[in-house]
C-alpha positions in Angstrom: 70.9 99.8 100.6 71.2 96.6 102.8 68.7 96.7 105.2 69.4 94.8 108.7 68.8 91.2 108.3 69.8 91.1 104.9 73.9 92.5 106.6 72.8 90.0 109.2 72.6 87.1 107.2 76.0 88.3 104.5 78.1 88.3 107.8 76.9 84.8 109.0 77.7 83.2 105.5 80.7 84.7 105.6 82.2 83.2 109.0 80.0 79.9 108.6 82.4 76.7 107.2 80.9 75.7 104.0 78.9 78.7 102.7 82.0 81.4 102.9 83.9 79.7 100.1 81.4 81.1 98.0 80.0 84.5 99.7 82.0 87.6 100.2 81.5 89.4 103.5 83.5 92.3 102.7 80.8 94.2 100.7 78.2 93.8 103.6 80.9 95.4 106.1 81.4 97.9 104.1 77.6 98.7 103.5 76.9 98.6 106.8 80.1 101.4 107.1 77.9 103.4 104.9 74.7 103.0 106.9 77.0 104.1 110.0 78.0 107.2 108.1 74.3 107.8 107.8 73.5 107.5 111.6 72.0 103.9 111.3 74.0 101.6 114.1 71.2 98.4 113.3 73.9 97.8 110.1 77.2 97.6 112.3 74.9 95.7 115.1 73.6 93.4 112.8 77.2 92.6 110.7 78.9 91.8 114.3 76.3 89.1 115.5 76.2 87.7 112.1 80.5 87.4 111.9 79.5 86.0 115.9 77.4 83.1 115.2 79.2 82.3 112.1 82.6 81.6 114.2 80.8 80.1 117.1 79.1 77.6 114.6 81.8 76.9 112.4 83.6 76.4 115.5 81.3 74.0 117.0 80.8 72.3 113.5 84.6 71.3 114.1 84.6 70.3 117.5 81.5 68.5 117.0 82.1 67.0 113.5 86.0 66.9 113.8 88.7 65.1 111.6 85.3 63.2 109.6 84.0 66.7 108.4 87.6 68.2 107.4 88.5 65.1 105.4 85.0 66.0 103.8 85.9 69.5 103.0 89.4 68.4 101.5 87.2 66.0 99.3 84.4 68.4 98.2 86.6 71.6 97.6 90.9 70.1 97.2 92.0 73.7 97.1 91.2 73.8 101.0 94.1 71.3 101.7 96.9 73.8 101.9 94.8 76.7 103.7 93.9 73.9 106.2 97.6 72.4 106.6 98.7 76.4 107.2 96.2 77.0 109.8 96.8 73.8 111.8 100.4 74.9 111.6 99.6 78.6 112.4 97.5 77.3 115.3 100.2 74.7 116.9 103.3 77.3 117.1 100.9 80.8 117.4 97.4 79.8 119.0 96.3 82.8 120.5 97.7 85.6 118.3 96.3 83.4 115.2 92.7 83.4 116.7 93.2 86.7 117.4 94.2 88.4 113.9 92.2 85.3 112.1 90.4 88.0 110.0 93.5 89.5 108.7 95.3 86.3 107.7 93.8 85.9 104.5 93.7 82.8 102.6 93.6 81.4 106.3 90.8 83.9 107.7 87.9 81.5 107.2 89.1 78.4 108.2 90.5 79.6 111.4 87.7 79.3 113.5 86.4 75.3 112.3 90.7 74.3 112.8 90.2 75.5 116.3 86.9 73.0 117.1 88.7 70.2 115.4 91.8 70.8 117.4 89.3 70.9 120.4 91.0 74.4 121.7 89.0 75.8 124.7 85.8 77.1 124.3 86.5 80.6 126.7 89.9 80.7 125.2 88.4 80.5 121.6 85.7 82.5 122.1 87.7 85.1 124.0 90.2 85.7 121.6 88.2 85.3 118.4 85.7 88.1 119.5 88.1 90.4 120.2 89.5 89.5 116.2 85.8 89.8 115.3 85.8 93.3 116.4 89.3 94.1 114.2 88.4 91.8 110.9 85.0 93.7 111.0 85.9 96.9 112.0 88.5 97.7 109.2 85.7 97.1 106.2 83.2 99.4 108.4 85.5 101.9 109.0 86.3 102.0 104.9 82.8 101.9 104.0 82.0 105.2 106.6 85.4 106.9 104.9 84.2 105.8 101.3 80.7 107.7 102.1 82.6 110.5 102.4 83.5 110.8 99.1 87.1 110.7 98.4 87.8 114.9 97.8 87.1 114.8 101.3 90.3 113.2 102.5 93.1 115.0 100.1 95.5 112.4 101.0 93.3 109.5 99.6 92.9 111.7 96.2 97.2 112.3 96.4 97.5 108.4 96.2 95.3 107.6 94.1 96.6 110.2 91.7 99.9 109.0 92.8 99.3 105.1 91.9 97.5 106.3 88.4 100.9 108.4 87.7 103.4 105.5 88.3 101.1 102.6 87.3 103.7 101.4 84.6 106.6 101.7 87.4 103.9 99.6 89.8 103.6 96.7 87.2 107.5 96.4 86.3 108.0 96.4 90.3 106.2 93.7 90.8 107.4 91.9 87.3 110.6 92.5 89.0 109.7 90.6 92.1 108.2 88.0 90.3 111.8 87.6 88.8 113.5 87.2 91.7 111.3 85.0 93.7 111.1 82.3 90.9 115.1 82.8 90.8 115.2 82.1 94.4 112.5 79.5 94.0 114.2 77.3 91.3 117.9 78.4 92.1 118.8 79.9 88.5 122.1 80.0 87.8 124.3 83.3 87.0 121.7 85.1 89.0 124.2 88.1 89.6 124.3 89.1 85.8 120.5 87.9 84.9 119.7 90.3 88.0 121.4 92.9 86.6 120.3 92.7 82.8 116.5 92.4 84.1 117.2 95.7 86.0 118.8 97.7 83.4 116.3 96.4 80.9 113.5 97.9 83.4 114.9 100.9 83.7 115.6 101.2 79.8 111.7 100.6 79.1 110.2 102.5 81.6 112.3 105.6 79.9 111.7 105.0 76.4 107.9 104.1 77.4 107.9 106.7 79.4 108.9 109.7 76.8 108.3 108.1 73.7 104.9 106.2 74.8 102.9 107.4 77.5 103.6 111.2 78.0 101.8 112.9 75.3 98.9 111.1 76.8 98.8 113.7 79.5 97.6 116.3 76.9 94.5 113.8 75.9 93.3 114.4 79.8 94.6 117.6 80.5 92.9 120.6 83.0 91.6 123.3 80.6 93.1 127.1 81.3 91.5 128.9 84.2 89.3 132.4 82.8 90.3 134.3 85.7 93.3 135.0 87.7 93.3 135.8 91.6 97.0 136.4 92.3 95.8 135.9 96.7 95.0 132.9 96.0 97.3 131.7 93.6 99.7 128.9 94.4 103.4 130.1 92.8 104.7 126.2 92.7 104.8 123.7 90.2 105.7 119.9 90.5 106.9 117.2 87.9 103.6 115.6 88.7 99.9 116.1 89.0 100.3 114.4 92.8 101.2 116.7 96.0 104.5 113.7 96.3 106.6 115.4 94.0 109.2 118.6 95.4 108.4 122.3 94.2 109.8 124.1 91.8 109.4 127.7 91.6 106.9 129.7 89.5 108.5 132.8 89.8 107.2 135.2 86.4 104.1 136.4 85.7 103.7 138.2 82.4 100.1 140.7 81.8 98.6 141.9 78.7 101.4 140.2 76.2 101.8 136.6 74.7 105.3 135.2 75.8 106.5 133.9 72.7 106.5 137.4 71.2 108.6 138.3 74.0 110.7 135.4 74.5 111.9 135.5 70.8 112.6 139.2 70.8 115.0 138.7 73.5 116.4 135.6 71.2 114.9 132.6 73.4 114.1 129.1 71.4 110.7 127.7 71.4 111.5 123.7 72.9 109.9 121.2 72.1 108.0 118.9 74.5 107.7 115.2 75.7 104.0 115.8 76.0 102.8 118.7 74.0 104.6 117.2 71.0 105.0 113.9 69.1 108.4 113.2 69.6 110.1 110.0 68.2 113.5 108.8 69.3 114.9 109.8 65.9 113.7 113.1 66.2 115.1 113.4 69.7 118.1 112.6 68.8 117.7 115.3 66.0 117.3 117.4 68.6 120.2 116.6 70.9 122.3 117.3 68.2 121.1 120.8 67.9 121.8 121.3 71.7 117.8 121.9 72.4 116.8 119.2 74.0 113.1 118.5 74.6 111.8 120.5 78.3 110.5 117.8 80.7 107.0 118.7 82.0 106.0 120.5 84.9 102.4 120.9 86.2 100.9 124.0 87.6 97.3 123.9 89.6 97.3 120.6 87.8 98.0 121.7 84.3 100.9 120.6 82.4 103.1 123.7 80.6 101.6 125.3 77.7 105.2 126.2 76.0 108.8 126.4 76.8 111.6 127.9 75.8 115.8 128.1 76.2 117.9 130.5 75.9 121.1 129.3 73.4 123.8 126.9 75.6 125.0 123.6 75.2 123.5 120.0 76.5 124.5 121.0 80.1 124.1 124.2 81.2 120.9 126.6 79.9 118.4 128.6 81.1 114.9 127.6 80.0 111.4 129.2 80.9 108.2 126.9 81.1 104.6 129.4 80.5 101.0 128.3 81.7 98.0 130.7 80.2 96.8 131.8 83.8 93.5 133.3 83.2 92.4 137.7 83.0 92.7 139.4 85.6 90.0 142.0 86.8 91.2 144.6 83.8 90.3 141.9 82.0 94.1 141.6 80.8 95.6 138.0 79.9 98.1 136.7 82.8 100.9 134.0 82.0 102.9 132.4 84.9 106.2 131.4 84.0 108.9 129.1 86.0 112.8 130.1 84.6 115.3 128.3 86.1 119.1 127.3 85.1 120.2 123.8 84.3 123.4 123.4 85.9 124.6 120.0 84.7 123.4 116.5 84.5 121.9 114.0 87.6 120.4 110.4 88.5 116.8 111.2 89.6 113.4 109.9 90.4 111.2 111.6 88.0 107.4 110.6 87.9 107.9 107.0 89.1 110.9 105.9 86.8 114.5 106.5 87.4 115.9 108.6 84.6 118.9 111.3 83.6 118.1 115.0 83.8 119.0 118.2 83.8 120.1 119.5 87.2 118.5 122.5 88.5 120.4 125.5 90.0 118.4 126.1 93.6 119.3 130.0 93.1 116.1 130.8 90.8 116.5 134.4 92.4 119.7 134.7 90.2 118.0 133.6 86.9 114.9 135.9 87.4 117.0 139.2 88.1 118.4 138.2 84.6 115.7 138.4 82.5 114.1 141.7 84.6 117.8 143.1 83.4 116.8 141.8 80.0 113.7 143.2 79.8 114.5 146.2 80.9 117.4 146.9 78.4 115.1 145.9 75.6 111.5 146.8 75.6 111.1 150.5 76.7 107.2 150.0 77.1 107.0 147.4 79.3 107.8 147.8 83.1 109.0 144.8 85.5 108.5 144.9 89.3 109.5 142.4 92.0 106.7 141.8 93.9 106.3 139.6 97.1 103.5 137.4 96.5 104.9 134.4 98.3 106.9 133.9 101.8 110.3 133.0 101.6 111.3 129.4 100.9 114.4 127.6 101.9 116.0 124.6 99.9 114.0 121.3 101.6 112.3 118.2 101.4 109.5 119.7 99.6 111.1 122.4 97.7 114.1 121.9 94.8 115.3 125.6 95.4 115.5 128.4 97.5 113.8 132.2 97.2 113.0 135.2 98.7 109.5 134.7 97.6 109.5 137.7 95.0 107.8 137.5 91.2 108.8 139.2 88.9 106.0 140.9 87.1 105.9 142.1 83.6 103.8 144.5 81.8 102.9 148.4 81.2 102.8 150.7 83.8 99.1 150.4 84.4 99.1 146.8 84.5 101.9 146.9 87.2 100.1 148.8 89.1 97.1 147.2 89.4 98.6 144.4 90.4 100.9 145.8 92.7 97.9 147.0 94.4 
């Protein structure tokens, strides 16, 4: 770790003209955040003089030095001309909000305070306003180092977003190739901009699907969360998402099946086994294969972080079927094998953000209740030996924001009598 002198002296190069074109402050900031986290003040103490005598020298250096010593500068380093030219312009129309934000302009931060001695603004005023920026430029890299010492489990929401940028990295990239686009466009006036606009979008769009499903999601499989050994149905979460992030709306998990594999069960009652994007290797030709015999690949949900072990459909056409997705839950305490299922009823075809990339899917029928009391009417009819229970394991939910359907909370549990029972219980 940094000891004092050592933050002292990286804060100091940082603000002096001259040495901070070559020496970054932000990782001494940031250690001293750490050293804060650890009850040591000497580090914050030590970072905030040093950025203080940096400006108030680089500052002098200009008012003392003035025009000579920034004609100088442009000689010695020529990629300082235009981050001097903006600051002199900054600092002509927006004086006082410029020396007060310096440190979070940028390309501009370092010059700011050397512009303002050459343009021989008031010492009080400079000094005045450039402190108070001292305590804003510094305070944001100390106050990410004290968060980062933390550890970032211990702030969920910076663990969503970071899972969230890893998940739509490819949409991130295209985003920004896309911005690209249009500032050159704008930049160079290209002509027929209106139908280049277009094609670049549409091409976008056309990659990130076939990259998508065809590329990148049977990676998911390579990382993927192993099966849990137990099952604790009070602390189970009965939700899955179309991501591994919290950003993405709830579906409903709303089976759970003990002491039987599903597919035995699902085929009895004539479901298909589907295939999927990420479980298997699916070429565009074979999807198409499969189009054609009206069972189109599942897309993937996740459960506790774990994408579905199988899926199935019962038979339909392209736009309306009922499908099932199973996750291998763990044993419960009669050391019995649990599988959560989520059944649900695609009712048609929709435009939707799916996982960072805008894409057509199936449409999901909110009324999960509906498709649930199906298969309990199913089961019963069918397997004599097994007994199914509704069983209130979850509140209520209500068609929201957060949630892609509506319930009255109830699972439907499947098993023999003894099982049921126990887990009534």
């Amino acid at each position: 770790m940094y000891d004092s002198m050592a933050l002292f002296t990286g804060a100091l190069l940082d603000a002096l003209i001259g040495p901070n074109l070559f020496v970054p402050g932000e990782p001494f900031l940031i250690a001293a955040g750490f050293q804060l986290h650890q009850g040591v003040w000497a580090g914050v103490i030590a970072v905030l003089f040093g950025g203080l005598i940096g400006d108030q020298l680089s500052y002098l250096i200009g008012r003392r030095f003035g025009r000579k010593a920034q004609t100088r500068l442009m000689n010695w380093q020529p990629k300082t001309r235009r981050p001097i030219a903006r600051c002199r312009l900054l600092l002509q129309r927006k004086g006082n909000s410029v020396l007060l934000f310096a440190r979070l302009l940028g390309p501009v931060a370092w010059i700011v305070p050397f512009i303002a001695g050459v343009n021989n603004i008031e010492w009080r005023r400079f000094s005045l306003f450039a402190s108070i920026g001292l305590l804003l430029g510094v305070g944001q890299f100390v106050l990410w180092g004290y968060l980062l010492s933390y550890g970032i489990d211990a702030f969920p929401w910076m663990s969503d977003m970071t899972l969230f940028v890893t998940e739509h990295k490819q949409s991130i990239v295209t985003l920004l190739l896309i911005v690209i686009f249009f500032v050159m466009a704008k930049k160079f006036q290209w002509k027929n901009l209106g139908k280049k606009s277009v094609a670049v979008v549409v091409s976008a769009i056309i990659y990130l699907n076939y990259s998508h499903f065809f590329w990148v999601a049977d990676d998911v499989i390579e990382k993927s969360i192993p099966a849990p050994l137990h099952f604790d149905e009070t602390k189970t979460s009965f939700k899955a998402f179309p991501g591994v992030s919290s950003f993405f709306d709830a579906q409903a998990v709303n089976i759970a099946l003990i002491g039987h594999h599903p597919q035995s069960i699902m085929v009895q009652l004539g479901w298909i086994e589907n295939k999927t994007f990420s479980r298997d290797d699916i070429e565009f030709v074979d999807y198409l294969s499969l189009i054609k015999n009206k069972t189109p690949p599942v897309s993937d949900l996740f459960w506790n972080g774990r994408i579905q072990d199988m899926a199935f459909q019962l038979p339909g056409d392209l736009l309306k079927r009922s499908h099932i997705r199973w996750w291998s839950a763990g044993k419960n305490e009669n050391n019995e094998q649990v599988w959560l299922g989520a059944l649900s009823y695609d009712d048609g075809l929709t435009i939707a953000a799916y996982r960072g990339i805008v894409t057509m899917l199936h449409s999901i029928d909110p009324n999960v209740d509906e498709e649930r009391e199906r298969l309990k009417t199913s089961i019963d009819t069918f397997f004599l030996d097994l007994t199914t229970l509704n069983i209130a394991y979850a509140e209520p939910i209500t068609e929201d924001e957060q949630h892609d359907y509506y319930s009255d909370g109830k699972i439907l549990v499947i098993g023999l009598s003894q099982s049921l029972l126990i887990a009534n219980n």
